[in-house]
Structure formats: C-alpha cells, structure tokens
C-alpha positions, -999 to 999 in steps of 0.1 A, spaced: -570 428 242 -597 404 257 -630 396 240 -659 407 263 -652 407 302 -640 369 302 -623 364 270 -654 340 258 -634 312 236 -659 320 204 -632 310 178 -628 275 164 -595 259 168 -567 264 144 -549 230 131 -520 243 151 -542 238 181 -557 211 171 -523 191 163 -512 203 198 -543 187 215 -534 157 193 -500 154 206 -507 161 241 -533 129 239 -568 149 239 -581 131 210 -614 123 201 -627 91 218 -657 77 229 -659 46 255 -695 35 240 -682 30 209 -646 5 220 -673 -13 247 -701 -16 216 -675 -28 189 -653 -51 218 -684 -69 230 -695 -74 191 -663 -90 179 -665 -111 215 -700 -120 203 -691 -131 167 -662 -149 176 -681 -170 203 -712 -171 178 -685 -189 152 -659 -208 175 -687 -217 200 -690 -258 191 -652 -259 191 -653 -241 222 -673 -261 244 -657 -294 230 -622 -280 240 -631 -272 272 -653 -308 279 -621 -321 264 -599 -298 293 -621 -307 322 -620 -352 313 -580 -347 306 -578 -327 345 -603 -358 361 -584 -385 349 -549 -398 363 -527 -429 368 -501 -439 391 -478 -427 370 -490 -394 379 -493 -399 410 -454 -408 415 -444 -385 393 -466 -353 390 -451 -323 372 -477 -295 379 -466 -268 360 -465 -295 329 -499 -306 337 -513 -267 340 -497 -259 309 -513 -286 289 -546 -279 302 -542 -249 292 -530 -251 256 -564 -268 252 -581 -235 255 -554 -214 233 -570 -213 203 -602 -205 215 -594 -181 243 -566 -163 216 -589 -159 194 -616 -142 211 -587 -118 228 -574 -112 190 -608 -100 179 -616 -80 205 -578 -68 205 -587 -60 167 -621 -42 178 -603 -23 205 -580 -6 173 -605 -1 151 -625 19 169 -602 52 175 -596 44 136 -630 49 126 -629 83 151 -596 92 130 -577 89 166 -557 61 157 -519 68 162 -491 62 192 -487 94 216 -458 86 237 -470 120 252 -501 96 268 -475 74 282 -458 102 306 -469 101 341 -488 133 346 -484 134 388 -508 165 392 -534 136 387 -525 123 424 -536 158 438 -568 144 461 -582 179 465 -579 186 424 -594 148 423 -625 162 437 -633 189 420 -630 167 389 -654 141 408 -680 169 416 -670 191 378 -701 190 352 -677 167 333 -683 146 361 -718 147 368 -722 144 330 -706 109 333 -723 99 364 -757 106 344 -745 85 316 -734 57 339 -767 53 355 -785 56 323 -764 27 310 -766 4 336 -808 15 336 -811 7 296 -792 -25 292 -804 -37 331 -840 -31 314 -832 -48 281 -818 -82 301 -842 -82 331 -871 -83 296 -852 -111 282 -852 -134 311 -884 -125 322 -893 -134 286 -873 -166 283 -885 -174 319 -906 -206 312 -872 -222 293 -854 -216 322 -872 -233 342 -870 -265 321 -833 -262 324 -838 -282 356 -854 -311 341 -836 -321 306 -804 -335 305 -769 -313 306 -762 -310 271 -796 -294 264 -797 -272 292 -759 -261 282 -771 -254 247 -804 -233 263 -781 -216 281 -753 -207 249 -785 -193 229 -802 -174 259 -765 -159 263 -760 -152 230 -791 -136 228 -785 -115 252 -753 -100 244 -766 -96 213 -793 -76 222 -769 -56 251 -743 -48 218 -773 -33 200 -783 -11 229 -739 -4 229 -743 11 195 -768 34 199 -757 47 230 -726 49 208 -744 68 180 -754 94 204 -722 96 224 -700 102 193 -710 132 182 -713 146 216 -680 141 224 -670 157 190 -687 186 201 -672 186 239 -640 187 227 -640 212 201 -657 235 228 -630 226 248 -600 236 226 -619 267 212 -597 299 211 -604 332 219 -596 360 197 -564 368 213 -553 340 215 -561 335 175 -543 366 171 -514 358 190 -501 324 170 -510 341 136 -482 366 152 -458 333 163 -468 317 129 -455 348 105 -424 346 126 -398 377 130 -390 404 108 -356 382 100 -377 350 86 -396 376 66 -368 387 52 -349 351 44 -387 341 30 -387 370 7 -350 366 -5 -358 330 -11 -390 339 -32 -369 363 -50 -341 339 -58 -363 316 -71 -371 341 -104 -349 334 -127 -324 359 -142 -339 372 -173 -370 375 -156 -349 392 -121 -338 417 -148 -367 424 -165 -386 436 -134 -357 459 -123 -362 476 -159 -404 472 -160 -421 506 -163 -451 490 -142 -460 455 -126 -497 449 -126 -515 426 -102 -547 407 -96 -534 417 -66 -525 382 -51 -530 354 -83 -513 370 -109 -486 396 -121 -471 409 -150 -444 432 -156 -444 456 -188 -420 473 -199 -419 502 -222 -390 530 -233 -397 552 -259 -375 548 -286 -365 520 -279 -395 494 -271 -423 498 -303 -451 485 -279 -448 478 -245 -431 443 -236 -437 418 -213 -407 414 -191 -417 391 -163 -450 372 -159 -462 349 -126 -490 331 -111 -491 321 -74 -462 322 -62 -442 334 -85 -463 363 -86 -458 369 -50 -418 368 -63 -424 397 -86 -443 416 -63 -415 416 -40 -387 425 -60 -406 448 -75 -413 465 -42 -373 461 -34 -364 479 -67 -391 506 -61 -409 494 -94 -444 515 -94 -469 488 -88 -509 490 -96 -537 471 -91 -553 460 -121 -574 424 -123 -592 424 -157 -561 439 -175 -533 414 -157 -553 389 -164 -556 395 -200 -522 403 -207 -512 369 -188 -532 347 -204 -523 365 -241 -488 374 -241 -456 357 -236 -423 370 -217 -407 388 -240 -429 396 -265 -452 430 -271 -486 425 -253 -517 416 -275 -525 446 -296 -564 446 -288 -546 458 -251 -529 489 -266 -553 511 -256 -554 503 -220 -519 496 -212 -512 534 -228 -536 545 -202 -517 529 -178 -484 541 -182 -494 575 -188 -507 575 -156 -478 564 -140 -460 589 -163 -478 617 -145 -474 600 -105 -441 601 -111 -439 636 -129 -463 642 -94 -488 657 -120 -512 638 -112 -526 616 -77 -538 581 -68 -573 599 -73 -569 608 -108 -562 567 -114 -582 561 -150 -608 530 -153 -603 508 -178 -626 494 -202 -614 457 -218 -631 445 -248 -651 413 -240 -624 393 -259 -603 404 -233 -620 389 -200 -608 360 -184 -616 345 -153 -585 334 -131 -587 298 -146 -584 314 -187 -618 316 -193 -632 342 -218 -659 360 -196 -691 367 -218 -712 390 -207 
C-alpha cells in the first residue's frame, strides 16, 4: 500500500538499513572536515620540524652543488638521487605520517571509520556519460558547485587580507639578506595556513551536520517499505515455530510440568508470568507452578498457549504474586482473595457460564503493588 500518491520516504531508517548503507560505503563523511584536520596536522608538523627542515634541505641542495673528479669518472645517479633524498626522509615522512594520521581520524570522529571492501568494487554504471550529467546538473550537484565557490570566495578573501596586510614586509623581502627574507616568508606562510585551517573548521562545523542530515533523508523509508522488512525480519511461519520450541525447551522440566497442570497463567502481559495452580482436594491454597520474567515469561506464555492453559491478563496481581511467592509454594495469603476471584472466573468460562464481559476487577491491598522493578507502590 503506498503512503500518499508518491510513497513520501517520512520514516527514519531502521539499523537494518542503516547497516546496509554502511556496507554498501554510504557512510557519513564530510571533505571539510579530512581537508581542515589534514592541513592542521601539515601545519603543526611544519610549525615543529620547520628549523630541521630547512637545515636538511640547505644541507640537500650544498651536497647536489658540490662534486669531484671522482664523480665525474665514476657517477652513479640513482646512488646520488637516493642520497639526496634520504636527506629529506625524516622530514617529508613525517609530515605524510601526520597528515596520514589526520586523514584517519577524521571518519573516526564521524563514527565512519572501518574497511568496506564493498568501496573497493568497480561500480561501471559510473562510466555512463549521459547518467554522469544528470549527476553534474542534480541539486546534489549544484549544491556542491555552491559550496566550491563559496570556499574558494572565503579562504581567497582571508589570504588576499593577509598579504595585503603584510604588504609593506614583503616588500622589504627584496632588500635584506636570504636568511631573513626565508624566515619572513616561513612566518607569513605559516600564518596563512593557519588562518586558511581556521576558516577549514568552520566551514567544517557547518558541513557536518548537513551532511548528517543529507544522508539520513537519503536512506529514509517509506511506510511500506518499513513494513515489509519487519515482515523479512520475523521470518516464516517455520522459524516461528523453531523460535517457539526453543523458548519452550529452555523451561526446565518441573516448571514444563507445572504449566501443563496450572489452572491459570497470569501475565503483565509481556514482563512477567506466573502460573497457579489449584485442584480442590488436593492443593490447600493455590500453588505457584511456574514463574518468569522476560523471556522466560515469553516461554510460559507459549507453552501455555500450546497446552490450551486459560491465560488472563492481570498486571498488579502477577506482579504481586511474582515478587511474593516462590515456585512451588502457596501464594502470599494477603492474595487469597483475589486469586479466588480469578479462578472462579475461569471456573465459569470454562463451565461457559459466564463471558469475557463478566471478567471481575480486582482490588490489591497497597502492600500488594509493585512496580515492574519490586517496588511497593504507595499511593
């Protein structure tokens, strides 16, 4: 049955759904955030490693200018590259480590962190050019190309200010010696990128909970569609069955035969359940033959269906004879009264004297009132 002409997706996804979209790679993710938290370890690292840094790389670029004749009769390029290099490796690897580290942390703080080797599966209806386009011209996309120019507008603005701020230093670049205008340079930079991360972050603190909110719109259900996996989730008649059987099995037997000789199970109707039994003659007060909370309770209730056992809802009175009486044993004598009322009336349904109309109410003294946690209710 659809909901309204289009089947409008008004239900919030189920954690079947959710751990479907999960698996299939739609996760929640948000580019501002990695680019904010990459460019800040980037910054901190060059912020701490930066005199080391610039001495490895003055020490790179005098090692490269000088040579001999040995290495002129002998040169080994790839040797020579490679120890250029390995100047730069612990400066270069550590920046990539950090902003390797910053790149992981961020779908962690999102609660996306995790492999999907779904993600990893070519997907070749991507390479359709016509489906391309509609996705270039979709909301989705114009959504991103306002972003994108919004960006570029904000942190153009925030380092055109700088420089036009820090104008008069850079002018006097031209006129000190290298090492001064190098260091100028490293703290206008520095600056900068600082200055860029900030305006990352809050971009980031707006595009976080947008996308949280774009993709829960995107994975809500419709009613149908709700209704349909509770369907798939309860499974078929059979599972029923072998859940019911294993409920049952897991009573135990004095309890399995008390509740095929109870006169009456009372519920809460889901919590709780007790089963009394009471033969005149033979029982001087009726007995408690079988008593459950959970799921045990759901146990009783099902065999007690299976062996036709007449079943009535009662919370204040199970309660009360659950929380006072013990398999086994007569039921608290202040509960007399109201368990004889009980029985008589199932006495009667059975006789068919008497219909689900003429069903008595019971009154509990306020000893007798518990909550579903065992505590005396006081009026």
């Amino acid at each position: 049955m659809a909901d309204g002409p289009a089947g409008e997706k008004t239900e919030k996804p189920t954690a079947k759904r959710l751990r479907e979209a999960t698996r299939n790679g739609d996760i929640l993710q948000s580019r501002e955030l990695s680019t904010a938290l990459v460019v800040m370890a980037g910054v901190a690292w060059l912020t701490m490693a930066g005199p080391h840094f610039i001495g490895s790389i003055e020490l790179m670029l005098a090692d490269a200018l000088r040579f001999g004749a040995a290495d002129i009769r002998d040169f080994q390029p790839a040797e020579r590259t490679y120890n250029l290099l390995r100047i730069l490796l612990v400066p270069v690897g550590g920046m990539v480590l950090a902003c390797g580290v910053a790149a992981v942390v961020a779908p962690a703080l999102l609660g996306s962190l995790g492999f999907n080797s779904h993600a990893l599966q070519p997907k070749f209806n991507k390479l359709d050019p016509i489906k391309g386009m509609k996705r270039l011209f979709s909301v989705n996309g114009l959504i991103e190309l306002v972003k994108s120019i919004m960006k570029v507008a904000l942190l153009g603005t925030i380092g055109g200010l700088l420089i036009w701020h820090r104008l008069d230093e850079i002018r006097m670049m031209g006129k000190v010696g290298i090492r001064e205008a190098a260091s100028e340079m490293g703290t206008i930079f520095t600056l900068l990128v600082l200055l860029l991360t900030a305006a990352l972050f809050l971009l980031a603190a707006v595009d976080v909970p947008v996308q949280a909110i774009r993709r829960t719109k995107r994975l809500n259900m419709t009613k149908q569609e709700v209704k349909d996996e509770h369907k798939e989730s309860d499974g078929s008649p059979q599972i029923k069955a072998a859940i019911r059987q294993r409920m049952i099995q897991n009573l135990n037997a004095s309890m399995r035969k008390g509740i095929e000789e109870a006169s009456v199970v009372l519920t809460n109707p889901t919590h709780f359940a007790v089963a009394l039994r009471y033969h005149p003659g033979k029982d001087g007060a009726p007995v408690v033959v079988a008593r459950g909370a959970d799921e045990i309770a759901a146990a009783i209730r099902e065999l007690a269906a299976e062996k036709s056992v007449p079943m009535l809802q009662y919370p204040e009175l199970t309660r009360a004879i659950y929380f006072t009486s013990q398999m086994g044993q007569p039921i608290d004598e202040r509960l007399f009264m109201a368990v004889a009322m009980v029985l008589a009336f199932v006495f009667r349904i059975e006789n068919k004297m008497a219909s689900e109309m003429d069903r008595p109410h019971i009154e509990l003294p306020e000893a007798m009132r518990f909550d579903s946690d065992g505590r005396n209710i006081v009026n």
